[in-house]
Backbone of each chain as ProteinMPNN parsed JSONL, in Angstrom:
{"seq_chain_A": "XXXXXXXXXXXXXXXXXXXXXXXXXXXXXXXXXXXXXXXXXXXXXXXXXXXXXXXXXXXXXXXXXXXXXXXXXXXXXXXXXXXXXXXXXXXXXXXXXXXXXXXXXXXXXXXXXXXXXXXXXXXXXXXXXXXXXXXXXXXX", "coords_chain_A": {"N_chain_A": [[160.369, 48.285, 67.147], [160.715, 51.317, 66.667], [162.221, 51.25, 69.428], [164.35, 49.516, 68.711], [165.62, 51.313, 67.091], [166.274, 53.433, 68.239], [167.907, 52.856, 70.544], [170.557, 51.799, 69.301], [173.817, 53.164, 68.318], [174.325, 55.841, 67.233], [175.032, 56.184, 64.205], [176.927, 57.562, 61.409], [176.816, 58.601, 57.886], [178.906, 57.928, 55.74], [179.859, 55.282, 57.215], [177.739, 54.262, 57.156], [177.22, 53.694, 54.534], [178.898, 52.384, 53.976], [179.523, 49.877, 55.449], [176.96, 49.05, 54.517], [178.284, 48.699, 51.989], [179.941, 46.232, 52.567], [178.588, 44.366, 53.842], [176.739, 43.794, 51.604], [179.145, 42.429, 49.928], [179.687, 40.098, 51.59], [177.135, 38.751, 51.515], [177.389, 37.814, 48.314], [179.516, 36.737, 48.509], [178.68, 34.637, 50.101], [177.091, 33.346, 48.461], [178.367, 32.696, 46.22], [180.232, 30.943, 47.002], [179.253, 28.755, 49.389], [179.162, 28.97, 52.742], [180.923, 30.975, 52.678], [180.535, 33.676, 53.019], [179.474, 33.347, 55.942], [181.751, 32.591, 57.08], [183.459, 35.133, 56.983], [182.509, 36.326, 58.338], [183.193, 35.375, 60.797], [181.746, 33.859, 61.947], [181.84, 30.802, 62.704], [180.823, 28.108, 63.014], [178.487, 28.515, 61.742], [179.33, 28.636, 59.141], [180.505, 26.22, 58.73], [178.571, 24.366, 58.626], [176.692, 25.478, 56.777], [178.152, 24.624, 54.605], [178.645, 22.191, 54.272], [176.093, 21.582, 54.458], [175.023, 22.112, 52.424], [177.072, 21.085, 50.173], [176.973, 17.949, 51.014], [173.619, 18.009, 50.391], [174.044, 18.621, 47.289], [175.976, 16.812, 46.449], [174.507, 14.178, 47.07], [172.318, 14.606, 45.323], [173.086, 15.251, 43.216], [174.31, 12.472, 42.69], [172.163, 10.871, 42.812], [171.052, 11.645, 40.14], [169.655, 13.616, 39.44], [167.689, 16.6, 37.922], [169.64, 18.9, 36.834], [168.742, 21.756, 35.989], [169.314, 24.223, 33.301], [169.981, 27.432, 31.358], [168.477, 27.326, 29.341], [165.385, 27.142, 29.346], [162.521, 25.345, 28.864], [160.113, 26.348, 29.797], [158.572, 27.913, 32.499], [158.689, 26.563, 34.815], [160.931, 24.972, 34.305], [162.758, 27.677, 34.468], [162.376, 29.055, 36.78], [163.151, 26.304, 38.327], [166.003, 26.63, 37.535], [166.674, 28.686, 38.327], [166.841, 28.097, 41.084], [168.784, 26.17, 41.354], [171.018, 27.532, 40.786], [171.155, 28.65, 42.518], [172.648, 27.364, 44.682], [175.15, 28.467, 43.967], [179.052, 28.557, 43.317], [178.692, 25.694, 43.798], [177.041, 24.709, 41.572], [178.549, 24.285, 39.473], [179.691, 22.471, 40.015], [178.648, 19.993, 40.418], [177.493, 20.342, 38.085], [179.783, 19.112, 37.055], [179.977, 16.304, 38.615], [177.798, 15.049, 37.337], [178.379, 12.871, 35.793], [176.835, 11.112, 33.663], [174.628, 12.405, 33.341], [171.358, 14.031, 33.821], [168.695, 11.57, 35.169], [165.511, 11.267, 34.839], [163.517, 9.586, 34.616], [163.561, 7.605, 36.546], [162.102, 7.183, 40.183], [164.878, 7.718, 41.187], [165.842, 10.134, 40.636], [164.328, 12.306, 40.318], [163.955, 12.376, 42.784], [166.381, 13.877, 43.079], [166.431, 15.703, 41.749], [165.015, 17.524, 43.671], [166.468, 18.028, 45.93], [168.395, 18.801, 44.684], [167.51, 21.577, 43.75], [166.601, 22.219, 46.712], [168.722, 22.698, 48.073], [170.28, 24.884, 46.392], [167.952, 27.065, 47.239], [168.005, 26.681, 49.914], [170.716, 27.708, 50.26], [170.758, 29.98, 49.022], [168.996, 31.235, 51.498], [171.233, 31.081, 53.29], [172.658, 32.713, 52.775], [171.698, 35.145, 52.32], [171.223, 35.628, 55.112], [173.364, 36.108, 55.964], [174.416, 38.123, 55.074], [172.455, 39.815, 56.477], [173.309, 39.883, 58.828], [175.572, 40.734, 58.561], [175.11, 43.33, 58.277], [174.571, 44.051, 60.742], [171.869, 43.422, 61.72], [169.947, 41.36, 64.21], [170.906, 38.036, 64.092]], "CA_chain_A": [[161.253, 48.738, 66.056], [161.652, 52.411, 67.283], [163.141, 51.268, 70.505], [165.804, 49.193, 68.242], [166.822, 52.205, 66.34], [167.311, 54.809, 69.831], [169.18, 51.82, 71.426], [171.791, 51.878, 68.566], [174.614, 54.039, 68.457], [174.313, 56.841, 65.777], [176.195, 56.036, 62.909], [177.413, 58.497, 60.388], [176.626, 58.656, 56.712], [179.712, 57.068, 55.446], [179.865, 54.494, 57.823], [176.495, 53.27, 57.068], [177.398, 52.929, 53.4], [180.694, 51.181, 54.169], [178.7, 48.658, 56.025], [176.07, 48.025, 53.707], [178.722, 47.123, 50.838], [180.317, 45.487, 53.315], [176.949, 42.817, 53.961], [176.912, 43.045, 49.913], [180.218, 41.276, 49.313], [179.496, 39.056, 52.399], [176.026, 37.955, 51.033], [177.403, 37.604, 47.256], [181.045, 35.868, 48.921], [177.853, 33.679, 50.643], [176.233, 32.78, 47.629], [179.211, 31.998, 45.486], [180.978, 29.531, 48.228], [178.693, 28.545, 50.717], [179.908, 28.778, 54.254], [181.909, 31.446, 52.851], [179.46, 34.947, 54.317], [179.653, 33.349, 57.524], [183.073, 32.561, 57.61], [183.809, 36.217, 56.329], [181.907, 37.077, 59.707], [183.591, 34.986, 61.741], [181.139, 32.639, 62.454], [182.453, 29.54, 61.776], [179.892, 27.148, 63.378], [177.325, 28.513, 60.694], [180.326, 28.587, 58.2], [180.763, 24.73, 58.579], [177.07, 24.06, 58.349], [176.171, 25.75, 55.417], [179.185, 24.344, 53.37], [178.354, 20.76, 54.735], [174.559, 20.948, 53.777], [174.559, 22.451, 50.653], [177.849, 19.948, 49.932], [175.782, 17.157, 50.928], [172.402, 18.229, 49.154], [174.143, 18.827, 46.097], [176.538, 15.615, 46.043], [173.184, 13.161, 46.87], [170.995, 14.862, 44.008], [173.789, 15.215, 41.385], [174.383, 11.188, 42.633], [170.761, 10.561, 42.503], [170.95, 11.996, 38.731], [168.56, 14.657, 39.274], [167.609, 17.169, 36.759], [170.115, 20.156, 37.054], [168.322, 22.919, 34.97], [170.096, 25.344, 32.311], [169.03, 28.755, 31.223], [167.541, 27.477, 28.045], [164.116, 25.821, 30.295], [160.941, 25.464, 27.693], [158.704, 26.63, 30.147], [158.314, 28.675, 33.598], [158.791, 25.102, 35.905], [162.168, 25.183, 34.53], [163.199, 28.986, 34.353], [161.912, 28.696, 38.802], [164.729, 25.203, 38.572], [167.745, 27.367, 37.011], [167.173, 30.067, 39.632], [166.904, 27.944, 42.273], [169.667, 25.425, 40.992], [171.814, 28.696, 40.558], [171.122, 29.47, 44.109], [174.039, 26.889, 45.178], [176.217, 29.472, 43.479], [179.782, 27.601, 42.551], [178.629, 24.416, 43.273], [176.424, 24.402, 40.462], [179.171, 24.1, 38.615], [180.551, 20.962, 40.865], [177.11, 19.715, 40.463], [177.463, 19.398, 36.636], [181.004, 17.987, 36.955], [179.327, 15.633, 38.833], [176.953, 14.316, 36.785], [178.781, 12.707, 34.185], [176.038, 10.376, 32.663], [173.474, 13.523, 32.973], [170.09, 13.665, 34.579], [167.543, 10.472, 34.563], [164.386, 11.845, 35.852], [162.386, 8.484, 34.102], [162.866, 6.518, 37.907], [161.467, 8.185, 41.327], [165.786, 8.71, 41.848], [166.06, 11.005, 39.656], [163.229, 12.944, 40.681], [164.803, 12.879, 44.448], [167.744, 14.308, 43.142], [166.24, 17.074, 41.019], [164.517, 18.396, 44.722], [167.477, 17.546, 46.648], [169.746, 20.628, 44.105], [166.6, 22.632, 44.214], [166.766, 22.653, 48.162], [170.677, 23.15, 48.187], [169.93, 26.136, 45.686], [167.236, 27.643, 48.03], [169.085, 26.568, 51.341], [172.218, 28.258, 50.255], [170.253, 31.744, 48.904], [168.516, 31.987, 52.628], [172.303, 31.31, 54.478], [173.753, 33.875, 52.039], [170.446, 36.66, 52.767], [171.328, 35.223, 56.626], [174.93, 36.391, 56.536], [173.987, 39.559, 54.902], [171.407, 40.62, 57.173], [173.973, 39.893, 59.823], [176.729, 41.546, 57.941], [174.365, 45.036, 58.214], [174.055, 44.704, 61.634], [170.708, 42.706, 62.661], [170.12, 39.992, 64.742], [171.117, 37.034, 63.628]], "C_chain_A": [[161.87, 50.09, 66.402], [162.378, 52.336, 68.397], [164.491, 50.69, 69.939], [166.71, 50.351, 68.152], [167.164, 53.124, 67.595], [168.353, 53.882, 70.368], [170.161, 51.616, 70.798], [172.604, 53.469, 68.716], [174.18, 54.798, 67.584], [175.639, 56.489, 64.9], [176.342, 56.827, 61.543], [177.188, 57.584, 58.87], [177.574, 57.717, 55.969], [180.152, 55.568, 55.868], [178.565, 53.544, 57.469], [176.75, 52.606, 55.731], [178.362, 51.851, 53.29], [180.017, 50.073, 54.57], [177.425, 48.022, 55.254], [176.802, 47.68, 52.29], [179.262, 46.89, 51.436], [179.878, 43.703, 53.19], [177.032, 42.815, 52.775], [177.633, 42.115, 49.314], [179.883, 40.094, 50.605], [178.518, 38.218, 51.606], [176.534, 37.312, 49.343], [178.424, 36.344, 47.608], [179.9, 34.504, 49.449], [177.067, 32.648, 49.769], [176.878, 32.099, 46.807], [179.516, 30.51, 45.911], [179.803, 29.509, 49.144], [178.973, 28.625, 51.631], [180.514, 30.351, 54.043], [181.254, 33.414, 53.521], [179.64, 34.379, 55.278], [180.791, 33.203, 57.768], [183.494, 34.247, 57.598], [183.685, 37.035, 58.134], [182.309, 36.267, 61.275], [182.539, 33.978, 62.634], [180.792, 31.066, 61.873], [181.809, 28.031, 62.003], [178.847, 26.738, 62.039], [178.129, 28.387, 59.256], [180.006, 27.024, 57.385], [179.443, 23.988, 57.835], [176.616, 23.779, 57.295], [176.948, 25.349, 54.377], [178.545, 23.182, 52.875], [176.462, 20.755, 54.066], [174.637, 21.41, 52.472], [175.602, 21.674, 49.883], [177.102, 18.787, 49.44], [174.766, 16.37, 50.062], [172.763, 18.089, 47.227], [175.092, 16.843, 45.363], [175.474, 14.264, 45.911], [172.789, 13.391, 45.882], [172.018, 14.51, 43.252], [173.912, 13.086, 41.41], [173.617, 10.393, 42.212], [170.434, 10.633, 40.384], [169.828, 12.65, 38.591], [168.218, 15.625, 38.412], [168.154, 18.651, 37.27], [170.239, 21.051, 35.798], [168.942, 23.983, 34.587], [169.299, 26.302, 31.719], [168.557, 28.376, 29.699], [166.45, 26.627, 28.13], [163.307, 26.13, 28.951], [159.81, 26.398, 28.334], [159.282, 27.584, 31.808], [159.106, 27.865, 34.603], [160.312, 25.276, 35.693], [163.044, 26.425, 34.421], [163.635, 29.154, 36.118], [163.097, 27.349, 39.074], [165.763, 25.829, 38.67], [167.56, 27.938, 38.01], [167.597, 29.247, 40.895], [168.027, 26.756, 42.465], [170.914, 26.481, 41.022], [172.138, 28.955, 41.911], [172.868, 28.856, 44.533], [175.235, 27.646, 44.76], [178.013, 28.588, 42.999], [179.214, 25.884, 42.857], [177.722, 23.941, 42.497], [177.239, 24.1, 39.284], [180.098, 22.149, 38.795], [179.408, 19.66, 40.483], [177.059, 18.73, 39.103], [178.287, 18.53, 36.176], [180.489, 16.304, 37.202], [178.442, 14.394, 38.246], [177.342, 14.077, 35.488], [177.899, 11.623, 33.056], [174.627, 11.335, 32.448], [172.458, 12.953, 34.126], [169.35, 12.56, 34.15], [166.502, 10.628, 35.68], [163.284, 10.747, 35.518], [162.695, 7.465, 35.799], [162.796, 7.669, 39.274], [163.506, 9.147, 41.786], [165.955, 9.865, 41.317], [165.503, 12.324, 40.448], [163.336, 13.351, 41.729], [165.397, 14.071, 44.36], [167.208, 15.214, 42.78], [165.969, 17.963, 42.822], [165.778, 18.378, 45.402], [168.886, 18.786, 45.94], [168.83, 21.252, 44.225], [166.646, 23.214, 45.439], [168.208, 23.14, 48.365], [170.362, 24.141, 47.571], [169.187, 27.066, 46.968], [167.49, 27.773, 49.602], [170.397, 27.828, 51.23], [171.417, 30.556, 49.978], [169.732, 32.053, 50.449], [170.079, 32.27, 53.244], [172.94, 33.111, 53.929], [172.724, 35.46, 52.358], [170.945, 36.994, 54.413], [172.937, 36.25, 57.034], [174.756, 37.783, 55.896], [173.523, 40.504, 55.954], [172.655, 40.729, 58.683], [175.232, 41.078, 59.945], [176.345, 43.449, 58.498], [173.868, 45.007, 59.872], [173.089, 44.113, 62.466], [171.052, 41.694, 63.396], [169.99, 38.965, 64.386], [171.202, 35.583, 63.825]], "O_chain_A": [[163.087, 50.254, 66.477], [163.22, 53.218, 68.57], [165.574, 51.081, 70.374], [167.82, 50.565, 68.64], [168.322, 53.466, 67.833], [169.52, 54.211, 70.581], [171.054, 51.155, 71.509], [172.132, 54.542, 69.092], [173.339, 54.191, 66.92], [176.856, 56.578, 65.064], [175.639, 56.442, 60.608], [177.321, 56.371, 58.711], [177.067, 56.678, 55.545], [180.681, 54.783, 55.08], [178.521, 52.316, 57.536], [176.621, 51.394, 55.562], [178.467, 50.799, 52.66], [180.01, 49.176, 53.727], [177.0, 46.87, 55.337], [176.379, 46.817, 51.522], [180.075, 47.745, 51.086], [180.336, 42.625, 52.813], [177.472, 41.729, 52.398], [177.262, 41.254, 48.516], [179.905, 38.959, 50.128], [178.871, 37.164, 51.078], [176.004, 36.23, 49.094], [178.264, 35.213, 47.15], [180.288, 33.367, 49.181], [176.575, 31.568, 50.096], [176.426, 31.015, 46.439], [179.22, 29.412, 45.44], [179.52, 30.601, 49.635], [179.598, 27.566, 51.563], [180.628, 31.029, 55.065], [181.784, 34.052, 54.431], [180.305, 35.167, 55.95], [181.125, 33.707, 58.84], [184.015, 34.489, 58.688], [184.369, 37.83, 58.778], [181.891, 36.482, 62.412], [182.687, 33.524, 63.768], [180.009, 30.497, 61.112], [182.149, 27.023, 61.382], [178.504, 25.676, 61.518], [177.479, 28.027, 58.275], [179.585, 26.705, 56.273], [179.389, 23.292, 56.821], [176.246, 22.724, 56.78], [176.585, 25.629, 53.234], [178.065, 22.968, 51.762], [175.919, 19.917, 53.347], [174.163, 20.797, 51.516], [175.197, 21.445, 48.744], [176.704, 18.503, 48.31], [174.704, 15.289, 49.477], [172.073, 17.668, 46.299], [174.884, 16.115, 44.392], [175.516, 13.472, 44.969], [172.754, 12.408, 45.142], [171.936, 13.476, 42.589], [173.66, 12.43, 40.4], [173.874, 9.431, 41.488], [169.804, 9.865, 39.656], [169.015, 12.355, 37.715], [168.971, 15.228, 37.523], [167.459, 19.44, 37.91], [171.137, 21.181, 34.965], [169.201, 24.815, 35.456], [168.092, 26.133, 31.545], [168.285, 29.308, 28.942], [166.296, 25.639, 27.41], [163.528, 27.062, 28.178], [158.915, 27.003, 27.743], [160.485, 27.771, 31.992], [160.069, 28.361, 35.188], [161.006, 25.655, 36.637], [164.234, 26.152, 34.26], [164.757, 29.315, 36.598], [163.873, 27.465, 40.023], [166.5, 25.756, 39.654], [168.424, 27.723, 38.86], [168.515, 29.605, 41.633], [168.222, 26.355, 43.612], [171.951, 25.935, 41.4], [173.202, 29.396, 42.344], [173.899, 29.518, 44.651], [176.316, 27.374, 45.281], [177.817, 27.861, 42.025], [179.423, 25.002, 42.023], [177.466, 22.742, 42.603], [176.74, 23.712, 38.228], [180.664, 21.274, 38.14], [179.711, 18.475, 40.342], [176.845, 17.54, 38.874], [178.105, 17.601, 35.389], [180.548, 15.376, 36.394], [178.414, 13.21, 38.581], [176.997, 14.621, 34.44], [178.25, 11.404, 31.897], [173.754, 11.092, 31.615], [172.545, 12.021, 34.925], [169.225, 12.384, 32.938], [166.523, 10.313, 36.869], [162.183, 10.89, 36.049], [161.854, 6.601, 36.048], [163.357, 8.765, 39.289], [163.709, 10.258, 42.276], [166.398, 10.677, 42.129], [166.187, 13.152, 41.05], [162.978, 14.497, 42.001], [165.226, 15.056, 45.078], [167.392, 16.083, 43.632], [166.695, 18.91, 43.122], [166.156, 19.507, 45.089], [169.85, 19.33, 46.479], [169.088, 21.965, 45.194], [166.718, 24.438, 45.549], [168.46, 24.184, 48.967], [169.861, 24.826, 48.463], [169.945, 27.764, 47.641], [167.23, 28.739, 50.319], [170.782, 28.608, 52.101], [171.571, 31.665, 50.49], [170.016, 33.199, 50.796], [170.334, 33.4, 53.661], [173.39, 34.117, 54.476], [173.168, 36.59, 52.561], [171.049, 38.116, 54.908], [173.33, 36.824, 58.05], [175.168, 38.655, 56.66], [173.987, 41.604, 56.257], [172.673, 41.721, 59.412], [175.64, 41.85, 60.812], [177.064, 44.364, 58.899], [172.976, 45.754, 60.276], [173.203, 44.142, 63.691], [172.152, 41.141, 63.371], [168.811, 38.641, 64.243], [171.509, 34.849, 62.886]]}, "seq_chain_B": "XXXXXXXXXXXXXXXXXXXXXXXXXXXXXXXXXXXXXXXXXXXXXXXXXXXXXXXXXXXXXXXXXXXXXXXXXXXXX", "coords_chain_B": {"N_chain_B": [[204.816, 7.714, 42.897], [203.527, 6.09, 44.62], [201.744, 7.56, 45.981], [199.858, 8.673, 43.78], [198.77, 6.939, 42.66], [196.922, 6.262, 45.516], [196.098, 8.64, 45.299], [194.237, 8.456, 42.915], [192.762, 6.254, 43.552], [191.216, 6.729, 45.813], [190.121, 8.295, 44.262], [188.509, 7.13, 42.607], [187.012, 5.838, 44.474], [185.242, 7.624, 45.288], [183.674, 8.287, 43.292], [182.167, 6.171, 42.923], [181.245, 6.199, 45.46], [179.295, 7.95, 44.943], [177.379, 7.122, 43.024], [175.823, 5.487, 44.362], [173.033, 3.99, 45.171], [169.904, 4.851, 46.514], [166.873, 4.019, 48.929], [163.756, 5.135, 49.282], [162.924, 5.937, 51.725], [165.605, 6.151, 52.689], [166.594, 8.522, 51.306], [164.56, 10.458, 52.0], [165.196, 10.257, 54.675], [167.749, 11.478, 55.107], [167.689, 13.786, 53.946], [165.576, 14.952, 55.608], [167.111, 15.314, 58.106], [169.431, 16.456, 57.116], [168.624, 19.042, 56.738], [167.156, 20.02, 58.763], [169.468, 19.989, 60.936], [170.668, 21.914, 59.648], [168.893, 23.973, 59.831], [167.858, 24.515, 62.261], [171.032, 25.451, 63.099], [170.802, 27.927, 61.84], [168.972, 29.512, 63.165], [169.327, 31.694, 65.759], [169.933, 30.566, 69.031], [170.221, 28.711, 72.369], [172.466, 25.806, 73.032], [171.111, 23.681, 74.138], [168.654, 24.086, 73.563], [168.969, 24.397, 70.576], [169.174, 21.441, 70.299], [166.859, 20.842, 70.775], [165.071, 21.735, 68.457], [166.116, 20.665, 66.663], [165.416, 18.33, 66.562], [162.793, 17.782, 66.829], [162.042, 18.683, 64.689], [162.978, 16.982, 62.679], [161.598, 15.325, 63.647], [158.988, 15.587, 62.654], [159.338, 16.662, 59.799], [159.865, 14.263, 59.29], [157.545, 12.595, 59.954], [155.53, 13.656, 58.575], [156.528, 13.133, 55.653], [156.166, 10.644, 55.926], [153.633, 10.451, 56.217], [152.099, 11.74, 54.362], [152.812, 10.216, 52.136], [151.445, 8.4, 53.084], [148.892, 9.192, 52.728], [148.936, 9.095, 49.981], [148.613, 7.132, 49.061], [146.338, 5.827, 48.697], [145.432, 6.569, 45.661], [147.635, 5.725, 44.002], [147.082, 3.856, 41.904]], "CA_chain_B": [[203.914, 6.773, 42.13], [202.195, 5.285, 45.344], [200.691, 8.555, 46.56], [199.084, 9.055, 42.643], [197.983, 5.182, 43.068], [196.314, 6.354, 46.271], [194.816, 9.44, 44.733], [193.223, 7.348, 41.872], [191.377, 4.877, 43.875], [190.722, 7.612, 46.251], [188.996, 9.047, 43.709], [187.278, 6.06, 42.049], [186.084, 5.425, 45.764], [184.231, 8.85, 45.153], [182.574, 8.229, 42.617], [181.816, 4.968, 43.654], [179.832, 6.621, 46.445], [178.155, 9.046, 44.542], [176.535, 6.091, 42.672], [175.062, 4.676, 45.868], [171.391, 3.692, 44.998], [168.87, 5.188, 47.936], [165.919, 4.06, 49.319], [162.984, 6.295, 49.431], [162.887, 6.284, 53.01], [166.904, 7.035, 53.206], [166.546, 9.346, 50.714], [163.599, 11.129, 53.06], [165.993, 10.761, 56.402], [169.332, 12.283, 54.787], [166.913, 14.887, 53.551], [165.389, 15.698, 57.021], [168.583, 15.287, 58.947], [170.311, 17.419, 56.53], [167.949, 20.165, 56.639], [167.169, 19.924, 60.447], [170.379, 20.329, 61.385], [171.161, 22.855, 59.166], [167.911, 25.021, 60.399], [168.88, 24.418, 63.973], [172.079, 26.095, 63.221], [170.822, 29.043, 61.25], [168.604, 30.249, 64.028], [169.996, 32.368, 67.367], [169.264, 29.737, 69.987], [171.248, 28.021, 72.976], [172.622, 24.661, 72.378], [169.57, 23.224, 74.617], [167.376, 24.624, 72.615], [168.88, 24.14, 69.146], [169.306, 20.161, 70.22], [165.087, 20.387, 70.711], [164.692, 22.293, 67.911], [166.877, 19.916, 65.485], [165.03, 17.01, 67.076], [161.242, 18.288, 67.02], [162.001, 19.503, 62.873], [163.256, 15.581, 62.279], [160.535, 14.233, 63.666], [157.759, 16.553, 61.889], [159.821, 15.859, 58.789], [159.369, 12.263, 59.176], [155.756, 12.638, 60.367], [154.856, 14.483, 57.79], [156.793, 12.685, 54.647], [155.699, 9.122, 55.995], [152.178, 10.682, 56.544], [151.637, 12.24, 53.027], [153.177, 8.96, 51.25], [150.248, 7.021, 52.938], [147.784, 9.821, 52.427], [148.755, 9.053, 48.447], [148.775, 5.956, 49.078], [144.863, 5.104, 47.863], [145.545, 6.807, 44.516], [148.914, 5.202, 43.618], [146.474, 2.423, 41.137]], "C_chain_B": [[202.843, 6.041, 43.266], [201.696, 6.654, 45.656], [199.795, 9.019, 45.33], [198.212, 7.781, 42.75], [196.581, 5.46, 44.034], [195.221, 7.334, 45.821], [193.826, 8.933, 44.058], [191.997, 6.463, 42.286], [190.692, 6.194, 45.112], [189.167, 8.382, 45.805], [187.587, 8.66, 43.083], [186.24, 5.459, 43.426], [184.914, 6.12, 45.672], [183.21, 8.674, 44.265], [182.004, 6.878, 42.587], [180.762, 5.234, 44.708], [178.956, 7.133, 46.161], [177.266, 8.202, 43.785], [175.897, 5.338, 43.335], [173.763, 4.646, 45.446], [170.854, 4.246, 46.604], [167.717, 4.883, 48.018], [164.941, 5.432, 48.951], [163.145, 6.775, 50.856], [163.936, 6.779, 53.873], [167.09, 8.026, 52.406], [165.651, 10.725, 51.558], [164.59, 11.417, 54.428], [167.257, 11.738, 56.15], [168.816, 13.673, 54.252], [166.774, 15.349, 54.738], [166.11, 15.964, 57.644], [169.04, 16.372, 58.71], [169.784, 18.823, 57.054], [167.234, 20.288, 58.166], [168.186, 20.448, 60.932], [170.813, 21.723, 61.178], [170.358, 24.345, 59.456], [168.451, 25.379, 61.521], [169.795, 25.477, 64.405], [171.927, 27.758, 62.885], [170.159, 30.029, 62.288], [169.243, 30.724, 65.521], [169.132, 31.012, 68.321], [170.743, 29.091, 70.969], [171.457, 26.936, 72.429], [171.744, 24.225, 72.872], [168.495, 22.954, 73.474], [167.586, 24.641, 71.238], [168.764, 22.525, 69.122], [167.725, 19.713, 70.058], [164.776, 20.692, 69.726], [164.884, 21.289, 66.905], [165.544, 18.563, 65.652], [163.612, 17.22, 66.862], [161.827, 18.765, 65.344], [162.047, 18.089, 62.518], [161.606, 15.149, 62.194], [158.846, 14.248, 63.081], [158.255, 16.006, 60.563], [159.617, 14.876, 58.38], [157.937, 12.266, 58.901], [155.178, 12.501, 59.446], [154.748, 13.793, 56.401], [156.262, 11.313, 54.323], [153.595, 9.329, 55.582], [151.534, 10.939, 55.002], [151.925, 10.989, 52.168], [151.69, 8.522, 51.537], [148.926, 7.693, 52.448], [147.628, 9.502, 50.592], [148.05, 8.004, 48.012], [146.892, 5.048, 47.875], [145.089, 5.344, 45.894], [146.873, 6.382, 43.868], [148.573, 3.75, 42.574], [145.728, 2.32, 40.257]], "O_chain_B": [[201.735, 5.573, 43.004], [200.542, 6.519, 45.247], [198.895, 9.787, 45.668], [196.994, 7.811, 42.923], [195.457, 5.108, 43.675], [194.002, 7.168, 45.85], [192.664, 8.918, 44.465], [190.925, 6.117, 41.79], [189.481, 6.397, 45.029], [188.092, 8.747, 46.281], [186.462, 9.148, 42.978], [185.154, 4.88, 43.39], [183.797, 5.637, 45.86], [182.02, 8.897, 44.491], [181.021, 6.855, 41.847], [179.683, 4.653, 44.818], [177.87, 7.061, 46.735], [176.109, 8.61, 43.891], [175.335, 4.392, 42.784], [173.369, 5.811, 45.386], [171.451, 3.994, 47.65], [167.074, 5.427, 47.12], [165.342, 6.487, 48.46], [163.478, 7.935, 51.102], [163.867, 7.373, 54.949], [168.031, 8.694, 52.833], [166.159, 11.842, 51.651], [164.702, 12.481, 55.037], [167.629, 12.609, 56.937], [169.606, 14.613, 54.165], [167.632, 16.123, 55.164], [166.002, 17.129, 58.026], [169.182, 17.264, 59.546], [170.49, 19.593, 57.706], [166.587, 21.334, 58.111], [167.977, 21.531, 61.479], [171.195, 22.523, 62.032], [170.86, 25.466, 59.377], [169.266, 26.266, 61.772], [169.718, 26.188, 65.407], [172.604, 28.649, 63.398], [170.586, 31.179, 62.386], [169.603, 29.847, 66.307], [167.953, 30.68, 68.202], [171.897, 29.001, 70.549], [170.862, 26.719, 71.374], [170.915, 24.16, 71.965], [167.883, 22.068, 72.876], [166.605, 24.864, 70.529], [168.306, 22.069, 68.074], [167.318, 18.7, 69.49], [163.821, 19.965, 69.453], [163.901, 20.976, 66.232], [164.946, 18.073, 64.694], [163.262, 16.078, 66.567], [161.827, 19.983, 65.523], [161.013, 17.775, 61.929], [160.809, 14.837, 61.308], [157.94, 13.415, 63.066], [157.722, 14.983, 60.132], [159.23, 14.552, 57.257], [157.339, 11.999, 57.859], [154.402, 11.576, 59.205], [153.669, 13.667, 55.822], [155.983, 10.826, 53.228], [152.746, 8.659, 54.995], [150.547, 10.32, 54.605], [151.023, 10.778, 51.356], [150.857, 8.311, 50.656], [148.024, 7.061, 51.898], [146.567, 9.619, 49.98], [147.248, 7.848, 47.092], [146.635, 4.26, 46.965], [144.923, 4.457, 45.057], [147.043, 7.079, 42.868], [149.371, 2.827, 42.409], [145.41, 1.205, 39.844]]}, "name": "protein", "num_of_chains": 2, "seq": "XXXXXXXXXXXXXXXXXXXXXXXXXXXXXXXXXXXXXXXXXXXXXXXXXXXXXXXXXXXXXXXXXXXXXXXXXXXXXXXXXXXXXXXXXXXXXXXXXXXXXXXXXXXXXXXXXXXXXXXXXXXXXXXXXXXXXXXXXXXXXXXXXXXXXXXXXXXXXXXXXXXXXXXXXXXXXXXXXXXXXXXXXXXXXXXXXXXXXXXXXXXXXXXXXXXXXXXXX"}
């Protein structure tokens, strides 16, 4: 770790802040749109990726008729859903378009589908931490 | 009027797909796949080495999902 920081350049006060809201709007631009932190950064491999899986993830589950959780859960189980249903950032909103007969979590598809936006949620918050951390600099 | 025609069924195609019934077991592979690939990509690696990486996550994936089904398997009665 101390050999990282001597092997970097010195970077001035202002510069450092510029660059960490920099990675801020990257990681938030990452979380909204998917793909869209890495595109921001010019890496358009991981861009494609992350659009395409969390696309995907979210079009199977909402197909599946999975249970895409709203901030008024009963309990904890679904408070831990919304966040992590949230994660997909706009396409939680594509999500609900989506699902125009609602969730049916009474057969195993259902039940797919609910994990299947959960993982797209939680997929999409690491790319968007991913393009952050990159944004500021680390290795990525 | 034909390119709105086209949109229309276009669109009813769509949701036509999104109603696709799935297996458990294609439900499990489009899962692993998805999320294989998508690891693969997220980590610094050559292409070599993300093609082993993608490929060795699948097949753990599988392993693992087929393996735990049967492990249920006694209590499923």
């Amino acid at each position: 770790m101390a050999e990282e920081t001597t092997a970097q350049e010195p970077v001035s006060q202002p510069q450092n802040s510029r660059r960490e809201a920099l990675a801020l709007v990257v990681g938030v631009a990452g979380w909204l749109v998917p793909g869209l932190g890495h595109a921001l950064l010019k890496m358009w491999g991981r861009a494609v990726i992350c659009f395409l899986t969390v696309g995907v993830l979210v079009w199977v589950g909402a197909g599946m008729r999975g249970n895409l959780f709203t901030s008024r859960g009963n309990d904890a189980f679904d408070s831990l859903g919304y966040i992590a249903d949230l994660g997909t950032g706009g396409f939680y909103f594509v999500a609900r378009s989506l699902e125009t007969n609602g969730p049916d979590v009474s057969r195993a598809d259902g039940d797919y589908g609910t994990r299947f936006l959960a993982t797209a949620g939680v997929f999409n918050l690491l790319a968007a931490l991913h393009a952050y951390e990159a944004a500021r600099g680390r290795k990525a | 009027m034909t390119s709105s025609t086209s949109a229309v069924s276009a669109a009813l195609a769509l949701i036509a797909l999104i109603a696709v019934k799935l297996s458990h077991l294609q439900a499990l592979v489009i899962f692993a796949l998805v999320i294989s690939v998508a690891f693969g990509f997220l980590g610094r690696r050559q292409p070599k080495e993300r093609v082993k990486y993608i490929l060795w996550t699948l097949l753990l994936f599988l392993l693992v999902g087929v393996g735990i089904g049967w492990a249920m398997y006694p209590f499923s009665r």
